[in-house]
C-alpha positions as CSV (number, residue, x, y, z in Angstrom):
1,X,115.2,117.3,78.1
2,X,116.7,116.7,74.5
3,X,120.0,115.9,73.2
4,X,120.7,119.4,72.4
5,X,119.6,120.8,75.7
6,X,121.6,118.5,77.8
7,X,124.6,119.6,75.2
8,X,123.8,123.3,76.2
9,X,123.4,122.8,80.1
10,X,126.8,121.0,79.9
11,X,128.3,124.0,77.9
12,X,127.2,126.4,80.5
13,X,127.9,124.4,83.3
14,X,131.7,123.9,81.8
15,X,131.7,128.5,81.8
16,X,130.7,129.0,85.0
17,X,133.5,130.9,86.9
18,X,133.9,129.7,90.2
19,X,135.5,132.7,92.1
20,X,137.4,131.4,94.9
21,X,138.7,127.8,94.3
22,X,140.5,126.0,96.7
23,X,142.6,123.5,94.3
24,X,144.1,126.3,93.0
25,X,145.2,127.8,97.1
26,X,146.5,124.4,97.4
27,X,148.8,124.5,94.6
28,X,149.3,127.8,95.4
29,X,150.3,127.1,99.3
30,X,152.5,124.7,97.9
31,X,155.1,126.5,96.4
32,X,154.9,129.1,99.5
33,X,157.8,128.4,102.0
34,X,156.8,126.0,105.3
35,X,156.4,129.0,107.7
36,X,154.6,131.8,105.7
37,X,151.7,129.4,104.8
38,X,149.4,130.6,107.3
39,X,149.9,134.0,106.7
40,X,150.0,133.5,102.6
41,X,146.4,131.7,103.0
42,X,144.9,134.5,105.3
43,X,146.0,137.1,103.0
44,X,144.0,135.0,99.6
45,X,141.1,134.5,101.7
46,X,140.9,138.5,103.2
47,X,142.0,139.6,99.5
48,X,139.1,136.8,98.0
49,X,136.2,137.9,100.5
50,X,137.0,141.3,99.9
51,X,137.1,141.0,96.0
52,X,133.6,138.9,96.2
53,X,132.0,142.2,97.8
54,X,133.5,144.8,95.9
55,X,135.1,145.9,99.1
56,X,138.5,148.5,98.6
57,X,141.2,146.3,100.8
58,X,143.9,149.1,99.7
59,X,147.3,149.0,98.3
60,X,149.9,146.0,98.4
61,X,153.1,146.2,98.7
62,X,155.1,144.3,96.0
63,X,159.0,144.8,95.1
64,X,161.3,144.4,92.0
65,X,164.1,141.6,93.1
66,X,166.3,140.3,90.0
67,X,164.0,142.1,87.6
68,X,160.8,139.5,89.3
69,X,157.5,140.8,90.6
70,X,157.8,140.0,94.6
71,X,155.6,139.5,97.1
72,X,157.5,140.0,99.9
73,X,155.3,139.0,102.9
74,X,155.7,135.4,102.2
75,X,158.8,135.6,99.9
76,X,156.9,134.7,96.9
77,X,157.4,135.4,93.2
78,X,154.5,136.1,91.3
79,X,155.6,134.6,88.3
80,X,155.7,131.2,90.3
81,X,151.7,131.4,90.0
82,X,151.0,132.5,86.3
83,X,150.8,130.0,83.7
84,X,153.7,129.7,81.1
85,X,152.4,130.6,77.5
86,X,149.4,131.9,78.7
87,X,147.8,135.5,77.8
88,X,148.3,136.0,81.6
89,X,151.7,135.5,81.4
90,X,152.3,137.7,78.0
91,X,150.4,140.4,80.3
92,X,152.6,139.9,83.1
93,X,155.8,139.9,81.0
94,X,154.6,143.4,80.0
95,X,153.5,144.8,83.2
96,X,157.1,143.4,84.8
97,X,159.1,144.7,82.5
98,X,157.5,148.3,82.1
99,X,158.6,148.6,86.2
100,X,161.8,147.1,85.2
101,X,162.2,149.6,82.6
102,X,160.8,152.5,85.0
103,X,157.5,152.9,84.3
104,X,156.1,155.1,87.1
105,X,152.8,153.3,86.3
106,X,151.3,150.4,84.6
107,X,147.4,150.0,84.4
108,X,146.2,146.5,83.1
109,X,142.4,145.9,81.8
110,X,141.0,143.2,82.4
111,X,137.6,142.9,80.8
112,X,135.1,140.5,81.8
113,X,135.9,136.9,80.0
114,X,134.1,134.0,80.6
115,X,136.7,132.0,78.8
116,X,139.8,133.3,80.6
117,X,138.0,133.2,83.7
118,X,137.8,136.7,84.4
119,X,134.3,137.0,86.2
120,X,134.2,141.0,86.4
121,X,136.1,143.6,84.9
122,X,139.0,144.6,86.5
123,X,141.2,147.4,86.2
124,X,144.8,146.9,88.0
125,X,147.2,150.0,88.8
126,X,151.1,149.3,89.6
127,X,152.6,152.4,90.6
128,X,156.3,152.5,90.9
129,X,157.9,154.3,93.2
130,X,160.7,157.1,93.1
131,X,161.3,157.3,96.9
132,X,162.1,153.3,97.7
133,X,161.9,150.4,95.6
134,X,158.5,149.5,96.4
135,X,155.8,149.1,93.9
136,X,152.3,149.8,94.9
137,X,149.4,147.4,93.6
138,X,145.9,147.7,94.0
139,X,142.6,146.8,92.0
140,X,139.5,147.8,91.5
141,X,135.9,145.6,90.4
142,X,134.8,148.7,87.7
143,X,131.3,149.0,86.2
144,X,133.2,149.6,82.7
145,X,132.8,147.2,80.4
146,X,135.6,145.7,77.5
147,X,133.9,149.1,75.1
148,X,134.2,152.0,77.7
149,X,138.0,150.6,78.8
150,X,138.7,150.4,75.0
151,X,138.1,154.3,74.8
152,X,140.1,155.2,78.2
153,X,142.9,153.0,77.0
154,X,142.9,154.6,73.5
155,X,142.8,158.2,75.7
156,X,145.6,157.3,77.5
157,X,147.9,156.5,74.4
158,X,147.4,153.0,74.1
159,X,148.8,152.3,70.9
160,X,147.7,148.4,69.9
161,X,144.2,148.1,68.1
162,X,142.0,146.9,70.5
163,X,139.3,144.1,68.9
164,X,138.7,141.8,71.9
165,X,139.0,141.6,75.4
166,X,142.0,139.6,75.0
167,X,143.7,142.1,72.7
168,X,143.1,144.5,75.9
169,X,144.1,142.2,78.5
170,X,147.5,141.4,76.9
171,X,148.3,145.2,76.5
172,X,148.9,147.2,79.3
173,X,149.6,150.6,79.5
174,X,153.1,151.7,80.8
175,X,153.6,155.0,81.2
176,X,155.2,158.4,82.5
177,X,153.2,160.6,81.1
178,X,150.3,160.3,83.8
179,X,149.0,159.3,87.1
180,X,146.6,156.7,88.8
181,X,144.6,159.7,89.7
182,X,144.3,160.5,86.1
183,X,142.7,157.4,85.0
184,X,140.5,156.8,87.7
185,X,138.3,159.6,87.0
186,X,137.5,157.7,84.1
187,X,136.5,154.7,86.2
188,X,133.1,153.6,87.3
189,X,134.2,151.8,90.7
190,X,131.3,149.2,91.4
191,X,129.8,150.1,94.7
192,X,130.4,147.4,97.1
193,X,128.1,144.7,97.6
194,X,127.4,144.3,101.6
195,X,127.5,147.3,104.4
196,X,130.6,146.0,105.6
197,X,134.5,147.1,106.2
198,X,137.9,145.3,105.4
199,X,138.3,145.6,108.9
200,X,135.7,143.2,109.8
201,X,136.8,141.1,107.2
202,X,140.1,140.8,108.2
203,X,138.7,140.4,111.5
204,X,136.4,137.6,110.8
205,X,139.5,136.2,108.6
206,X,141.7,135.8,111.2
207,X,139.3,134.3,114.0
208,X,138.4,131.7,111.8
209,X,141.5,130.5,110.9
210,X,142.7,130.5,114.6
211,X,140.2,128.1,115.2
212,X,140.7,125.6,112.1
213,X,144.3,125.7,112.7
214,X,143.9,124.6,116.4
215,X,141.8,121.6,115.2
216,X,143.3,121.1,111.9
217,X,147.1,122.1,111.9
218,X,148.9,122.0,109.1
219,X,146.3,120.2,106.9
220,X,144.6,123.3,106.4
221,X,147.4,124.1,103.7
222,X,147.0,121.0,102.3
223,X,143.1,119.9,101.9
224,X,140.7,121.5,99.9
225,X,137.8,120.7,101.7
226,X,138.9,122.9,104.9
227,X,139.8,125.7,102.7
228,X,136.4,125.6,101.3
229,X,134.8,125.5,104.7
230,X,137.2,128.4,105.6
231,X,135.8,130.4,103.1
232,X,132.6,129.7,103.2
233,X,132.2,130.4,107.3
234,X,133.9,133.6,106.5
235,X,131.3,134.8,103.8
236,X,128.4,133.4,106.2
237,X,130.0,135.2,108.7
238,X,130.2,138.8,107.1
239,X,127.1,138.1,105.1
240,X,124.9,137.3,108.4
241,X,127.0,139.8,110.7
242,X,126.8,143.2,108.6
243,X,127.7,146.0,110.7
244,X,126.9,144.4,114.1
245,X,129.6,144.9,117.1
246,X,132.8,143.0,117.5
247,X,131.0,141.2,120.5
248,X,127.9,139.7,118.4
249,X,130.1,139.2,115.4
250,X,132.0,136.7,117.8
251,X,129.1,135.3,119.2
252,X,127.6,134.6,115.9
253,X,131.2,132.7,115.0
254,X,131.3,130.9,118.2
255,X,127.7,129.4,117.8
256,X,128.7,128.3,114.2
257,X,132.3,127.4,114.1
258,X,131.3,123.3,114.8
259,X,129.1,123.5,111.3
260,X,131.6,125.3,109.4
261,X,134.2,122.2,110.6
262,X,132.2,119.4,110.3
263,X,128.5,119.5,108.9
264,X,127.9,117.9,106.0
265,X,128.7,120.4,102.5
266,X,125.4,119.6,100.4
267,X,126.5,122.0,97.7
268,X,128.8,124.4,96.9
269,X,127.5,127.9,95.5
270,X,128.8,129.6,92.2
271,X,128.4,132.9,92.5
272,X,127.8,135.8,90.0
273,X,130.0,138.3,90.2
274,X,129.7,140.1,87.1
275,X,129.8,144.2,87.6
276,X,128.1,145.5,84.4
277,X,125.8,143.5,81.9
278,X,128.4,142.7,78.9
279,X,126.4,143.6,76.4
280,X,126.0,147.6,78.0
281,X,128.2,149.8,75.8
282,X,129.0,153.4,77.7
283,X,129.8,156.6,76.6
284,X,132.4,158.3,78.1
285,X,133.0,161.5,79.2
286,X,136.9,162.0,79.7
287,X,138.0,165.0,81.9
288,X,135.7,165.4,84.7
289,X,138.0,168.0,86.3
290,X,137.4,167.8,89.8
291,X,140.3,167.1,92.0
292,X,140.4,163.3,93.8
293,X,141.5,162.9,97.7
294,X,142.2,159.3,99.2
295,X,141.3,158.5,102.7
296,X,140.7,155.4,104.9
297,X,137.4,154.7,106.3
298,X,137.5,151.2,108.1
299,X,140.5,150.3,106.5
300,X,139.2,150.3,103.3
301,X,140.6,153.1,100.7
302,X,138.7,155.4,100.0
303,X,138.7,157.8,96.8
304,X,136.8,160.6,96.0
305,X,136.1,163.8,94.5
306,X,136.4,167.3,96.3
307,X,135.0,170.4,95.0
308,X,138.3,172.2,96.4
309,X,142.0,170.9,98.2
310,X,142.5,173.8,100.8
311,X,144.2,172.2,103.6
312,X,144.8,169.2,101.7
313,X,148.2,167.7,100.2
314,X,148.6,166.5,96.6
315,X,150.9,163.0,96.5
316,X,153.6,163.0,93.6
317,X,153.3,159.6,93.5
318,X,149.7,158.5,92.9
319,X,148.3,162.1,92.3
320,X,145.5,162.0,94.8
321,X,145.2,164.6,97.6
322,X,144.8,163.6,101.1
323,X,145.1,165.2,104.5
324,X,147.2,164.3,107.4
325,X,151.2,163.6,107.0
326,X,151.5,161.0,104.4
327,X,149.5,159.4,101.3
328,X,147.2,156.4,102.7
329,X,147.6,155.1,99.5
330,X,151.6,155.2,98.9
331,X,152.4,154.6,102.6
């Protein structure tokens, strides 16, 4: 191997995304108060297993405290974690200050970027409430690439010229004119990866972290080689289990939970995450016209069209029909 290809190997080595990293949870878990850490670091790993399978965890509470983005399971503000002068902090700015301002929804692109570290493309919705001061987030892994979310930004009234993915990322839509139904029709949600639920991920989550932290303690907040083998057991876990039963998943755990603590780590995996190719450009069709109902199937959200809404209710908030007595989706 030449000069030059060493040169290129190195390049690509330096852009390879590494989706979950556990030096950033640490410094993340540091700036979480002492006795949310455990549940802070269960939520990142569900919310990161569930992300690396395209699997729909649902909608996240967040609230609006001194004009601040707040998470308000462990107390955190989501500022804390962006970096200053970054284009994810000119994006957060934007998207915090449209709720501030009452926006009754944001949506923020987030085309695929090598550079930034974006491994997919990712389109995030932040619906603001009328009823309570809660603000609803979710994402969603989208088969859209930067071209097809320049056209459903420019048909939603985004007003900035749109070159790059950057130009995108840094200019969310704020808006009252629409709803998260609205936009999503325009979406191509990526199907999820595995045959599994968020259920059984949260599941497989929790049973694994019981166990490190009765061997571990506190440590596991702190060292980045037991986050790692955190993760990794979970993802073995849920890859291996599938859809078997609660008992086998267990069993399967059980057998395994000595070599996710202590075997030797020989390597650890980058993996590809990317939803479409880059270089696909899509046409799109706007208006597809048929109504959209939310439902849960395995705790997962669920959305989908329905050739008609008798019996069903349509949400003021979001826009999506559903049946039963409240929105899965806003409550």
């Amino acid at each position: 191997m030449n000069k030059e290809q060493l040169r290129q190997e190195e390049n690509s080595k330096k852009k390879e995304v590494l989706f979950f990293d556990a030096a950033k949870e640490v410094e993340f878990l540091k700036r979480v108060d002492e006795d949310r850490k455990y549940l802070a670091l269960g939520q990142e790993l569900k919310t990161a297993v569930q992300e690396l399978f395209f699997i729909q965890g649902g909608a996240f509470d967040r609230v609006l405290e001194g004009g601040r983005i707040k998470e308000p399971s462990t107390n955190t503000f989501l500022d804390k974690f962006v970096t200053d002068g970054s284009l994810d902090m000119v994006a957060f700015n934007k998207i915090q200050n449209g709720l501030n301002n009452g926006g009754k929804l944001v949506v923020h692109f987030s085309p695929q970027n090598v550079e930034l570290d974006y491994p997919a493309n990712v389109v995030d919705f932040w619906i603001n409430k009328e009823d309570d001061e809660k603000i609803k987030f979710l994402r969603f892994f989208v088969d859209d690439n930067l071209e097809k979310m320049k056209l459903v930004y420019k048909a939603f009234g985004g007003k900035e010229e749109i070159k790059s993915s950057s130009d995108l990322l840094v200019n969310p839509l704020v808006t009252d004119d629409f709803r998260m139904t609205d936009v999503m029709r325009n979406l191509t949600v990526s199907d999820k990866k595995i045959e599994t639920t968020k259920d059984r991920i949260d599941e497989v989550v929790e049973e694994m972290m019981d166990n490190f932290y009765e061997n571990f303690g506190n440590e596991i907040f702190s060292k980045e080689n037991l986050i790692d083998r955190i993760y990794s057991g979970v993802v073995d876990v849920v890859l291996k289990g599938g859809t078997v039963d609660e008992v086998k998943i267990k069993s399967y755990l059980n057998k395994k939970i000595d070599i996710y603590m202590y075997a030797p780590i020989l390597e650890m995996q980058v993996r590809n995450l990317s939803g479409a190719c880059p270089g696909i450009v899509r046409t799109a069709e706007f208006g597809g016209g048929k109504p959209m109902m939310v439902t849960t199937e395995g705790g997962s959200l669920v959305f989908k069209e329905v050739d008609n809404t008798d019996g069903l209710k349509e949400c003021k908030a979001c826009g999506f029909w559903y049946s039963g007595e409240k929105c899965p989706l806003c409550n």
